[in-house]
C-alpha positions in Angstrom: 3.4 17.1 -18.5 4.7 14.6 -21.1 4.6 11.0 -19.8 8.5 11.0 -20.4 8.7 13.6 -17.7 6.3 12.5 -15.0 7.7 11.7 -11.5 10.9 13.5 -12.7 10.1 17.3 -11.0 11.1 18.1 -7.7 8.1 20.6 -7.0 5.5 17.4 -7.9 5.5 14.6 -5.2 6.5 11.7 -7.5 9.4 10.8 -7.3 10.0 6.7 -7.4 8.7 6.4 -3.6 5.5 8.4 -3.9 4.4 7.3 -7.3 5.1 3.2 -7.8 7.1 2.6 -4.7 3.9 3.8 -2.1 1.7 0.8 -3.3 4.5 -1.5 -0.9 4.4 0.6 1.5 0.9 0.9 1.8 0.0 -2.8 1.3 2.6 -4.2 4.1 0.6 -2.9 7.1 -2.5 -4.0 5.7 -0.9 -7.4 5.6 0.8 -8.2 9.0 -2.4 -6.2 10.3 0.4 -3.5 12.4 1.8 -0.4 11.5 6.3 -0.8 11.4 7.8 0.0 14.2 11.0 1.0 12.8 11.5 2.0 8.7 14.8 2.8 7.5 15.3 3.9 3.8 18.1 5.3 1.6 18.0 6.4 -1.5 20.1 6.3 -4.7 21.4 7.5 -8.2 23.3 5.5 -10.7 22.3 7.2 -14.0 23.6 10.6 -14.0 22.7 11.3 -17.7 20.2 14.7 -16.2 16.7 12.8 -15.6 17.6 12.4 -12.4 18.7 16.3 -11.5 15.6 16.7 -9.1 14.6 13.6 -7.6 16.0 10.4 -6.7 16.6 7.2 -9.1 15.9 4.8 -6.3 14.4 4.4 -3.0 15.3 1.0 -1.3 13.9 0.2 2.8 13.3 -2.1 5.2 10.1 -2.0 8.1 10.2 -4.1 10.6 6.6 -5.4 12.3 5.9 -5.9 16.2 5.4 -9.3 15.1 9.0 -9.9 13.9 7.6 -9.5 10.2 10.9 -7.3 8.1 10.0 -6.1 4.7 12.6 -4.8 2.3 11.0 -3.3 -0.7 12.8 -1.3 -3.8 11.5 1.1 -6.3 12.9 2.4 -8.8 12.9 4.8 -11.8 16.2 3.8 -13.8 15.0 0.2 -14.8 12.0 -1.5 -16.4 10.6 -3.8 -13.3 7.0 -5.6 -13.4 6.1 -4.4 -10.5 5.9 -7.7 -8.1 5.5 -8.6 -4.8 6.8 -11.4 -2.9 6.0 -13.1 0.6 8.4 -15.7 2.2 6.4 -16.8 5.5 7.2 -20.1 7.6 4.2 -21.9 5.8 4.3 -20.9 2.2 4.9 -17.8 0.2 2.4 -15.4 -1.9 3.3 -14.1 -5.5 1.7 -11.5 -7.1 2.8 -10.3 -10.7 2.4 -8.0 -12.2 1.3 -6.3 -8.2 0.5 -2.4 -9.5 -0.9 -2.8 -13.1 -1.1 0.6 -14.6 -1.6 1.2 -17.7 -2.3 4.8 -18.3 0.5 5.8 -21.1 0.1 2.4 -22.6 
């Protein structure tokens, strides 16, 4: 498949969640050490110029940690994003950018 096209077939599980948006999702139990105890997502699509026919543009959703940790995370398909991620805690904040380097059609 031509690197124009990937993530953008219904029968291949990449849309934005499974393909830039899971490295979030996999990385926030690993750092408040719990899995969520409740997720809530939606998704979304703005451009409707036919990329988007079979999957979703965006995925946006919150988890919330037993700890009282709430994450709200974004991933999309329909804009150029660095791919960062941010920590506000009560005694500082982490920043890391670019977060999912990947390089592959470079």
């Amino acid at each position: 498949m031509a690197p124009a096209k990937c993530g953008l077939n219904k029968k291949l599980p990449e849309a934005p969640l499974f393909d830039v948006g899971i490295y979030s999702l996999n990385r926030l139990p690993l750092i408040s050490r719990r899995e969520p105890e409740h997720f809530s997502a939606f998704v979304s699509t703005i451009d409707h110029d036919g990329r988007f026919n079979e999957v979703e543009e965006s995925v946006s959703w919150t988890m919330k940690f037993p700890s009282g940790i709430v994450a709200a995370c974004n991933t999309t398909y329909g804009a150029s994003m660095n791919g960062f991620f941010h920590v506000h805690g009560s005694k500082g904040w982490i920043n890391a950018a670019p977060a999912f380097n990947y390089d592959a059609f470079a």
